[in-house]
BAKOL-470645 format. One record per residue (C-alpha): residue number from 1; residue in one letter; x, y, z. Coordinates in Angstrom, 3 decimals. Last residue first. Layout:
REM residues N
{NUM, A, {X, Y, Z}}
...
END
This chain:
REM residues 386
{386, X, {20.490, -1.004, -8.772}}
{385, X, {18.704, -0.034, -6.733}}
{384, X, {14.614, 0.198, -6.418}}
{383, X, {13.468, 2.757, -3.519}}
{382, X, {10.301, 2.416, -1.119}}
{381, X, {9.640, 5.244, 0.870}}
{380, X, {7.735, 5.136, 4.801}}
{379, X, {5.834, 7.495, 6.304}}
{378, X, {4.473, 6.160, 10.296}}
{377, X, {5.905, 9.409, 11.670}}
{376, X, {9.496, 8.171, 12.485}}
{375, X, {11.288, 11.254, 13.660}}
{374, X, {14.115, 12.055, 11.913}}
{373, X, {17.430, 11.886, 13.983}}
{372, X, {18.700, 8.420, 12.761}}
{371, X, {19.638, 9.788, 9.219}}
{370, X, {18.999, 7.175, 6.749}}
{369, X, {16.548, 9.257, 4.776}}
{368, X, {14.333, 7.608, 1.693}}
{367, X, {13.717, 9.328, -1.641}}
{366, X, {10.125, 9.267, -2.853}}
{365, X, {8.263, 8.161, -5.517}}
{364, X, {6.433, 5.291, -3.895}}
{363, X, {5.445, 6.884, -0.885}}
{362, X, {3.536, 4.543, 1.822}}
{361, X, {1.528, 6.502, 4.655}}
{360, X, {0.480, 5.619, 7.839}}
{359, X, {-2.242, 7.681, 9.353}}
{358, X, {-3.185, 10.565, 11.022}}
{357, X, {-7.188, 11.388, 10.959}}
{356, X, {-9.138, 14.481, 9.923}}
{355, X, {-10.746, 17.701, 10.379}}
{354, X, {-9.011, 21.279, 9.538}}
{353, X, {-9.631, 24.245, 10.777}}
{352, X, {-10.173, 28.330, 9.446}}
{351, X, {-10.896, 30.765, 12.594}}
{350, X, {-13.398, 33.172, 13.460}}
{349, X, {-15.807, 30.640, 15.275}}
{348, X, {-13.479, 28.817, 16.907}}
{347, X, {-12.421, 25.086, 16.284}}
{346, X, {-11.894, 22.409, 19.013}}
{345, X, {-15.190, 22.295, 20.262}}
{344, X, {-18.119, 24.317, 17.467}}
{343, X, {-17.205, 22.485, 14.914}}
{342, X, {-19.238, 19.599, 15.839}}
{341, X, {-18.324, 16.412, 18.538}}
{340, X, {-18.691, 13.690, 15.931}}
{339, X, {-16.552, 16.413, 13.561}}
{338, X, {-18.278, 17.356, 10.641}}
{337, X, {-17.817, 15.673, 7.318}}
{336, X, {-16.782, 17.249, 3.953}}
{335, X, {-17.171, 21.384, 3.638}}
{334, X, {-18.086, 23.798, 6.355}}
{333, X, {-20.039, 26.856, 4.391}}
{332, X, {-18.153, 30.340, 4.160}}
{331, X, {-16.855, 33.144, 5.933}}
{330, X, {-15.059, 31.274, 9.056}}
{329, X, {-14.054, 28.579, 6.880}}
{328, X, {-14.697, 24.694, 7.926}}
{327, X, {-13.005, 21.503, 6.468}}
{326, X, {-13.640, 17.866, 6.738}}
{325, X, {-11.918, 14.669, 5.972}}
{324, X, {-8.920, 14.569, 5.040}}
{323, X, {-6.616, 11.584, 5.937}}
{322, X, {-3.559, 12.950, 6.765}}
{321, X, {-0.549, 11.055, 6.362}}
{320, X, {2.321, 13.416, 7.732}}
{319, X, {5.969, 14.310, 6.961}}
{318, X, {9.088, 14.955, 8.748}}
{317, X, {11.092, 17.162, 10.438}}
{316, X, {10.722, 20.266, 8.321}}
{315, X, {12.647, 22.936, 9.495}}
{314, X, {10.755, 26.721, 10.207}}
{313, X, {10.388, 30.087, 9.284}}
{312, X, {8.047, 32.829, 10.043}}
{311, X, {5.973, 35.460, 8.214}}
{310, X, {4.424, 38.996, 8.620}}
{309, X, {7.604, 40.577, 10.675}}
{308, X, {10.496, 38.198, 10.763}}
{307, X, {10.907, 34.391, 12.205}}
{306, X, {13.966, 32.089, 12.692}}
{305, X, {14.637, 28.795, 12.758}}
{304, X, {11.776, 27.777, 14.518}}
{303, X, {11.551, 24.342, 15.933}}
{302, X, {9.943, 21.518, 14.334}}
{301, X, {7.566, 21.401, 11.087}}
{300, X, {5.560, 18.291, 9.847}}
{299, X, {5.023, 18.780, 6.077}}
{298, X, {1.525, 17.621, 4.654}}
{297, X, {0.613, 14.423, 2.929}}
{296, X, {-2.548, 14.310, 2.043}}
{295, X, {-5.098, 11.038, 1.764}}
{294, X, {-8.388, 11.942, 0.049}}
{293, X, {-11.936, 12.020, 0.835}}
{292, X, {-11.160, 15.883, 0.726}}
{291, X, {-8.957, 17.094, -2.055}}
{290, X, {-11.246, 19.121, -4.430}}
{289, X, {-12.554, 21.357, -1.489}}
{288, X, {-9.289, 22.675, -0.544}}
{287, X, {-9.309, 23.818, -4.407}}
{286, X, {-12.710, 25.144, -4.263}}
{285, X, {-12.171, 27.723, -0.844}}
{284, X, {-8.960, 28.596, -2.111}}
{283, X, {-10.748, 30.158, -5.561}}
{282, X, {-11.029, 27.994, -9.259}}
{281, X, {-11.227, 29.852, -12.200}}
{280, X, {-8.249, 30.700, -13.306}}
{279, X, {-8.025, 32.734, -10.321}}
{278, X, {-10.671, 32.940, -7.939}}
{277, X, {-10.888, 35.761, -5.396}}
{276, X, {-10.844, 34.911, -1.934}}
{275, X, {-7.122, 34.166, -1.742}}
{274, X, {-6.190, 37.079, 0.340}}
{273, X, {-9.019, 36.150, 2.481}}
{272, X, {-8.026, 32.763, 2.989}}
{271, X, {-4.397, 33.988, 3.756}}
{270, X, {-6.048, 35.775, 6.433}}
{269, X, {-7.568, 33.470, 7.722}}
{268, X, {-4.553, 31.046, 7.430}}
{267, X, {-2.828, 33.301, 10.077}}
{266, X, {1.118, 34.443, 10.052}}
{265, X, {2.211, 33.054, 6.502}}
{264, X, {4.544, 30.065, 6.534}}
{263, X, {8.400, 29.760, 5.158}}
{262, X, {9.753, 26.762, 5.043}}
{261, X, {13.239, 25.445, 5.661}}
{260, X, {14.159, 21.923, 4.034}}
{259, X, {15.535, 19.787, 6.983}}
{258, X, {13.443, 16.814, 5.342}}
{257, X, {12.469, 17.313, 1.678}}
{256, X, {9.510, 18.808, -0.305}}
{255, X, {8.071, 18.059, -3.581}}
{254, X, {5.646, 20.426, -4.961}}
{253, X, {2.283, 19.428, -5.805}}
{252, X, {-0.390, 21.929, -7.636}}
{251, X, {-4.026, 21.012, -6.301}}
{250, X, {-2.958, 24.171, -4.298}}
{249, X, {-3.875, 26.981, -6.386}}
{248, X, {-4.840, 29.387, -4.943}}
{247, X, {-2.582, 30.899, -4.226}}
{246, X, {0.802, 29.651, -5.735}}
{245, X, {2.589, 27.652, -3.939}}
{244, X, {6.044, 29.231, -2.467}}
{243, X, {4.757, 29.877, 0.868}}
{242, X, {3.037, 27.398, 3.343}}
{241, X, {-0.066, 28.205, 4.589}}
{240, X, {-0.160, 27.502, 8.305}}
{239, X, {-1.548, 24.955, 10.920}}
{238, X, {-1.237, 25.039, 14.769}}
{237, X, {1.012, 26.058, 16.915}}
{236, X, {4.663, 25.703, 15.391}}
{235, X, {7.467, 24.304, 16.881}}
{234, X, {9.303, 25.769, 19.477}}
{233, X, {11.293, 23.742, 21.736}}
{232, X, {10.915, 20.532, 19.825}}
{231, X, {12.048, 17.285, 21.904}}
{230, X, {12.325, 13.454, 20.083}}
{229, X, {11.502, 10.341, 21.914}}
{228, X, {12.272, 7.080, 19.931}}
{227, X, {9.739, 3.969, 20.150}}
{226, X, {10.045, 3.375, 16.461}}
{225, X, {6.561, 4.804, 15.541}}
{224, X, {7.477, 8.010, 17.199}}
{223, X, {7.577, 9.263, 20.707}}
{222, X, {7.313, 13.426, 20.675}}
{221, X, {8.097, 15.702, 23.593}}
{220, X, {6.850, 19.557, 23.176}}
{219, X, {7.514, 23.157, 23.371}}
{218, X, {7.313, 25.473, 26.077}}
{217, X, {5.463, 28.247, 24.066}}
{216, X, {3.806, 27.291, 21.034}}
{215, X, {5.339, 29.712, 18.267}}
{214, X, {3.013, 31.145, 15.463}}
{213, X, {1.201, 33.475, 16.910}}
{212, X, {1.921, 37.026, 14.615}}
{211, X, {-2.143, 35.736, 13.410}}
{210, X, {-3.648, 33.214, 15.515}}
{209, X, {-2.936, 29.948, 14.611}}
{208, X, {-4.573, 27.510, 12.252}}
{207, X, {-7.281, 25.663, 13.833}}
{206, X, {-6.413, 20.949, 14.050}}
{205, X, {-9.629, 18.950, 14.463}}
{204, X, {-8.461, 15.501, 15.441}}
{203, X, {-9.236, 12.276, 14.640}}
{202, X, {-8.222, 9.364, 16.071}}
{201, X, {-4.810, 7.258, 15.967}}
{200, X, {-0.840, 7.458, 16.357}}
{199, X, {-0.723, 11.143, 17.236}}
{198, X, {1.131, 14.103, 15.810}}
{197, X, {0.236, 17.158, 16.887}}
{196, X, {3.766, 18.337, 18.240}}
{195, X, {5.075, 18.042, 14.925}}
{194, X, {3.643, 21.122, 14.251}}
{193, X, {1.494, 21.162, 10.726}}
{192, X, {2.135, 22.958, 7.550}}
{191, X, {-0.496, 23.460, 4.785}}
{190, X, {0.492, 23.297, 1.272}}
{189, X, {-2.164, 20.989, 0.016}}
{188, X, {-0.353, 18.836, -2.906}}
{187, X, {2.697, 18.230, -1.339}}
{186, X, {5.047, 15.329, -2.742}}
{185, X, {7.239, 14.157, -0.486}}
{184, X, {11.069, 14.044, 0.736}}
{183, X, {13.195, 12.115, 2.960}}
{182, X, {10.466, 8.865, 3.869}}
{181, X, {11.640, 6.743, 6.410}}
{180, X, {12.703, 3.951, 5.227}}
{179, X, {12.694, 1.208, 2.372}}
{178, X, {15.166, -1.009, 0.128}}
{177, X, {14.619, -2.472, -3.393}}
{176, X, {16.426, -5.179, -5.308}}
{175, X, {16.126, -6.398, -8.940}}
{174, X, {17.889, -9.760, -10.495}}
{173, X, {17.397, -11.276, -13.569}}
{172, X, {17.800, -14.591, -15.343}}
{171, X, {18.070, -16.348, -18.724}}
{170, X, {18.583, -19.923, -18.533}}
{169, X, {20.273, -21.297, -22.189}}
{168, X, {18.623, -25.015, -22.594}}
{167, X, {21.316, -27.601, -25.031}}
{166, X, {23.136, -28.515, -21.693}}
{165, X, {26.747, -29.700, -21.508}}
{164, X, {28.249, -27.535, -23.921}}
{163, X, {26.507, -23.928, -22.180}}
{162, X, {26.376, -20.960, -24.379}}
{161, X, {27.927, -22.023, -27.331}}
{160, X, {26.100, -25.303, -27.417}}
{159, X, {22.879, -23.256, -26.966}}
{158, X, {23.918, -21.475, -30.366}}
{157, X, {23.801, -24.734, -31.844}}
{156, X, {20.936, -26.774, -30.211}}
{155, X, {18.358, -23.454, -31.393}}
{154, X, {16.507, -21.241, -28.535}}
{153, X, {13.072, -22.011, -28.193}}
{152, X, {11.599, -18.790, -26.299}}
{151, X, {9.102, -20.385, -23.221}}
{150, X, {10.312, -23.904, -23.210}}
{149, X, {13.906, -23.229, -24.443}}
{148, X, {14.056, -19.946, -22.571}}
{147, X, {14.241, -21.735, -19.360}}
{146, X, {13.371, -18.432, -16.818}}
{145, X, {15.058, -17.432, -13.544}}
{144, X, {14.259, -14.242, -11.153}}
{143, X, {16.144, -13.117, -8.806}}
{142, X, {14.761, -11.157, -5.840}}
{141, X, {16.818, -8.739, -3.318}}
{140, X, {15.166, -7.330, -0.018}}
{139, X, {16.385, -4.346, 1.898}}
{138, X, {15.958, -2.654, 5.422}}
{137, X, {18.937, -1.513, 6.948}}
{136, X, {20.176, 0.733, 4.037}}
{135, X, {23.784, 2.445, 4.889}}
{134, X, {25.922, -0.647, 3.814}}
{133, X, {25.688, 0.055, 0.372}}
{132, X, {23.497, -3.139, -0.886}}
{131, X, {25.574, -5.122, -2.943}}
{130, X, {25.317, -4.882, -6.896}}
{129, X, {22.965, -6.837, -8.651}}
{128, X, {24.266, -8.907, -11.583}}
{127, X, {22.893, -7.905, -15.402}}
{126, X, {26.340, -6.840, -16.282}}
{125, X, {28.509, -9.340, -13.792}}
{124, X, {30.570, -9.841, -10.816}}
{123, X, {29.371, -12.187, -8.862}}
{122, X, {26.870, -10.629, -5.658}}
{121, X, {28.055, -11.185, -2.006}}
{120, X, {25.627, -13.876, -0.198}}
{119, X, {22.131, -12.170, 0.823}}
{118, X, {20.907, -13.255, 4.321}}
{117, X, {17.706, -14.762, 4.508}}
{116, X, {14.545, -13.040, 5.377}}
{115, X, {13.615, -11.964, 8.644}}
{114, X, {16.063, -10.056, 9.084}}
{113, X, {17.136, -7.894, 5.828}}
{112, X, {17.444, -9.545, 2.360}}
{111, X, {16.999, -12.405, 0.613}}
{110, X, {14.894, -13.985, -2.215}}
{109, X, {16.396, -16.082, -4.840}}
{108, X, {15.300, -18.988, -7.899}}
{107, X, {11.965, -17.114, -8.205}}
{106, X, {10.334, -18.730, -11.521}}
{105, X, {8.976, -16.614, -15.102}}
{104, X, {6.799, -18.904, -16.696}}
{103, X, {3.845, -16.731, -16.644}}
{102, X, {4.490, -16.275, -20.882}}
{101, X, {3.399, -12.522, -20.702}}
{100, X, {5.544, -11.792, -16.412}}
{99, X, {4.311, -9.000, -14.661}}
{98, X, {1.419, -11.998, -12.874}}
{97, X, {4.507, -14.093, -12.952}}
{96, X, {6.645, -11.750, -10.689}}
{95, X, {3.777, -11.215, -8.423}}
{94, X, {3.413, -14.935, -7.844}}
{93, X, {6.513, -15.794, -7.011}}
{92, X, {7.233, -12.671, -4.977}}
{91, X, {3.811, -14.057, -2.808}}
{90, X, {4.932, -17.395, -2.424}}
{89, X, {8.824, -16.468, -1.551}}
{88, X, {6.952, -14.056, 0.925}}
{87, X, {4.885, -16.768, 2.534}}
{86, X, {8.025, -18.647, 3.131}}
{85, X, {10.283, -16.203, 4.294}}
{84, X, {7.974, -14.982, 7.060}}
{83, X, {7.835, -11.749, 8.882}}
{82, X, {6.933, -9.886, 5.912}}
{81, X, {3.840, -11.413, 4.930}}
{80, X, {2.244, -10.830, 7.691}}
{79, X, {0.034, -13.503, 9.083}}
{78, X, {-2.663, -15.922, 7.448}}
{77, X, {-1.133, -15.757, 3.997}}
{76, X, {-4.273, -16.022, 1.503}}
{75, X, {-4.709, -12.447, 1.154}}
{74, X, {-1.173, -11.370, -0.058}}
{73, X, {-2.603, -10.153, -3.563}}
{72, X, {-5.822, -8.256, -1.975}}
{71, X, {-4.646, -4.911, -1.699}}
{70, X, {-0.963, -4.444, -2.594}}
{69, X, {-0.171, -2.592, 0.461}}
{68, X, {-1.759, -5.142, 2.334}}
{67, X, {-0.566, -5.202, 6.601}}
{66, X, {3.262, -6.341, 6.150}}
{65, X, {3.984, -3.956, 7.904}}
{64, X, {3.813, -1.044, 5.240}}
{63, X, {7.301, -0.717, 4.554}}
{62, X, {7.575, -4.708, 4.341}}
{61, X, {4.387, -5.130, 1.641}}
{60, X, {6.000, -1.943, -0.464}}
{59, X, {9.511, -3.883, -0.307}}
{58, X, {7.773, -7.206, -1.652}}
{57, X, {5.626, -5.441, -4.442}}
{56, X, {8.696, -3.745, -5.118}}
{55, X, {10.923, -6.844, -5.860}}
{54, X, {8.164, -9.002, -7.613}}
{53, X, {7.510, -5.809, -9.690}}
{52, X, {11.218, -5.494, -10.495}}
{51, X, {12.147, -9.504, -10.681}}
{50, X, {9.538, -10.154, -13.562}}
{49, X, {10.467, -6.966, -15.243}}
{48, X, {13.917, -8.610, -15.552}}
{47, X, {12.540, -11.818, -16.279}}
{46, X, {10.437, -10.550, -19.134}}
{45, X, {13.110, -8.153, -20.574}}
{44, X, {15.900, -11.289, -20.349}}
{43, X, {13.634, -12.967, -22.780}}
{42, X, {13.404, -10.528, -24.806}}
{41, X, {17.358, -10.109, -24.717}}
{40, X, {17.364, -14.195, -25.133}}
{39, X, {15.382, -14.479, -28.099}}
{38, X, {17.072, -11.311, -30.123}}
{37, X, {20.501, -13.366, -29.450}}
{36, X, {19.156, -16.353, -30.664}}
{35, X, {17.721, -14.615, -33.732}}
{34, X, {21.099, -12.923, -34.497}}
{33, X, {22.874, -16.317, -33.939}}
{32, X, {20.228, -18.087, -36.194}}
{31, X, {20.677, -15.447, -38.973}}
{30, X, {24.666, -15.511, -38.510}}
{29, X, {24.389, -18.933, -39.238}}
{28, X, {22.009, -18.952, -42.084}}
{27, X, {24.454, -16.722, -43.545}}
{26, X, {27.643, -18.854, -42.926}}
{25, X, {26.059, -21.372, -44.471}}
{24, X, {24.988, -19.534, -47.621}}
{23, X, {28.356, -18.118, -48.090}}
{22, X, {29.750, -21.866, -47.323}}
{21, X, {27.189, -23.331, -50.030}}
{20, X, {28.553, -20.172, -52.246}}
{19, X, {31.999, -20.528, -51.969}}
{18, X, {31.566, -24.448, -52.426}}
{17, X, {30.213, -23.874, -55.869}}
{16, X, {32.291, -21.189, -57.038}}
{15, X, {35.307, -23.484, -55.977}}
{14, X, {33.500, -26.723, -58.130}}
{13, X, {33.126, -24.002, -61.158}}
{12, X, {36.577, -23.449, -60.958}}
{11, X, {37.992, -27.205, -60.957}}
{10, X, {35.918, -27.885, -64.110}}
{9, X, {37.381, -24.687, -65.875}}
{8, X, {40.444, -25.755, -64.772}}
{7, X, {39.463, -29.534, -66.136}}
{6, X, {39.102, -28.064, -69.155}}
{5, X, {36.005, -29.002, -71.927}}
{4, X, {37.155, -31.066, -74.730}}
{3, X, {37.665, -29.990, -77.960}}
{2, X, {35.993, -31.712, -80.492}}
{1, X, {37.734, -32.922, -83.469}}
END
């Protein structure tokens, strides 16, 4: 007789059978839950990039008046794009797409300082903003939105999990920048200029100062860009070397900061002289040389601190966009343009002077002051929070 098969055996093979169709279920679950979550933090990358260049585009538009930081991009609006929450809603919109591979990255927010709309108190949150410390004035905030299941499908079930009344996960971001007055810059000629020759417009044809000269007597009243009137009793007179670079070699930048001391030599002649021969193969007169046609940013000293034998110290009260344009050396041939008037008025004959025009001056790097006190020169920072 045959002996017939078990129905244990029967009942086992069924349980080895279900294990591995629930093995194999669970599997291809965790693989579409690990692809769904892959999907939605590259998504969240786009939008989040999305919402940082849309943010500092913005900020870089407002620190600069509104007048085409980003050249070319805020064309079409007819007046600045700052004072108008419409036409800077268009122009966030389409920075953050032009950042954005799939362009299907929306603006669902923009608020900020007057003129824009006010910002409502951020939800708690790990990709959330958090609120603008009450110190920065001037601030705008962008979220950014994107429907991953047009741009990143995202499957029914793990959308389910998400959100049970919609099968479409949104994955969003949010950036937010502020500007000011600039607190620190990057100085790549290391000259130092009074803040007494400041002026809003034309060109000017600054000398350095005679040598053991450094202090303009009497002082001077400044009114900055923000209508406020600052006094310097001694500032310095004219332009100086500033130590701590060295010579010659001032296509090297150093970052400097407001209500930093600095120390200048006496008389950029002689400094020039010092610096005659070259050293690794480029002299002072070269390296001057290699930055005109460019825009400079040179420290703007106040009063004195206090000055010594051979070399004098002052505070740095703010900053200056100079647009350099010419220069002329007592030994050597002028270099760049010549003044419309010539050297000869404004600059003598055994002295080193500069030739250029002030200007306004965006810093993208920088850190940004909130103290009232600093005189508004026209050089504004941008800064991205978090």
């Amino acid at each position: 007789m045959r002996k017939l098969w078990s129905t244990n055996q029967e009942s086992g093979a069924i349980a080895v059978m279900v294990a591995i169709i629930a093995s194999s279920s669970l599997l291809i679950g965790l693989f579409v839950m690990v692809s769904d979550v892959s999907t939605i933090y590259t998504e969240r990358r786009v939008v989040q990039n999305a919402a940082d260049s849309a943010v500092l585009a913005v900020a870089q538009e407002c620190a600069s008046n509104g007048l085409g930081a980003i050249q070319g991009a805020n064309s079409a609006f007819p007046s600045k794009l700052c004072s108008n929450q419409g036409y800077a809603f268009q122009f966030a919109t389409y920075y953050a797409n032009v950042n954005s591979p799939d362009q299907r990255t929306s603006v669902s927010e923009l608020c900020g300082s007057s003129p824009f709309n006010a910002c409502a108190s951020q939800p708690q949150g790990i990709f959330a903003c958090k609120n603008i410390p009450s110190q920065y004035t001037q601030f705008v905030r962008i979220s950014t939105r994107s429907n991953t299941t047009q741009d990143a499908p995202i499957s029914p079930i793990f959308s389910q999990l998400i959100n049970s009344n919609s099968n479409t996960v949104a994955v969003s971001g949010c950036a937010q920048a502020v500007w000011g007055n600039s607190g620190s810059a990057s100085i790549a000629l290391p000259f130092s200029l009074s803040i007494c020759d400041y002026q809003i417009s034309g060109s000017v044809v600054i000398d350095d100062f005679p040598s053991n000269q450094p202090i303009l007597t009497g002082g001077c009243n400044v009114t900055d860009l923000s209508g406020q009137s600052k006094s310097y009793a001694t500032p310095l007179n004219g332009f100086a070397l500033t130590t701590g670079f060295k010579c010659p070699s001032v296509t090297s930048s150093q970052t400097i900061s407001v209500g930093q001391t600095l120390t200048v030599q006496p008389s950029l002649t002689q400094i020039e002289k010092i610096c005659s021969i070259a050293v690794d193969g480029v002299d002072f007169y070269q390296a001057v040389g290699s930055l005109l046609g460019s825009t400079v940013y040179l420290p703007a000293v106040g009063n004195a601190d206090s000055n010594g034998q051979g070399s004098f110290t002052f505070k740095v009260a703010g900053f200056f966009a100079f647009d350099f344009l010419g220069a002329k050396f007592p030994s050597k041939t002028a270099i760049g343009q010549t003044p419309a008037a010539g050297w000869a008025s404004g600059c003598k004959s055994n002295r080193v002077c500069l030739y250029g025009t002030f200007n306004k001056g965006l810093i993208t790097d920088g850190s940004i002051t909130t103290d009232p006190l600093i005189t508004n020169t026209g050089i504004q920072a941008v800064q991205l929070l978090p």
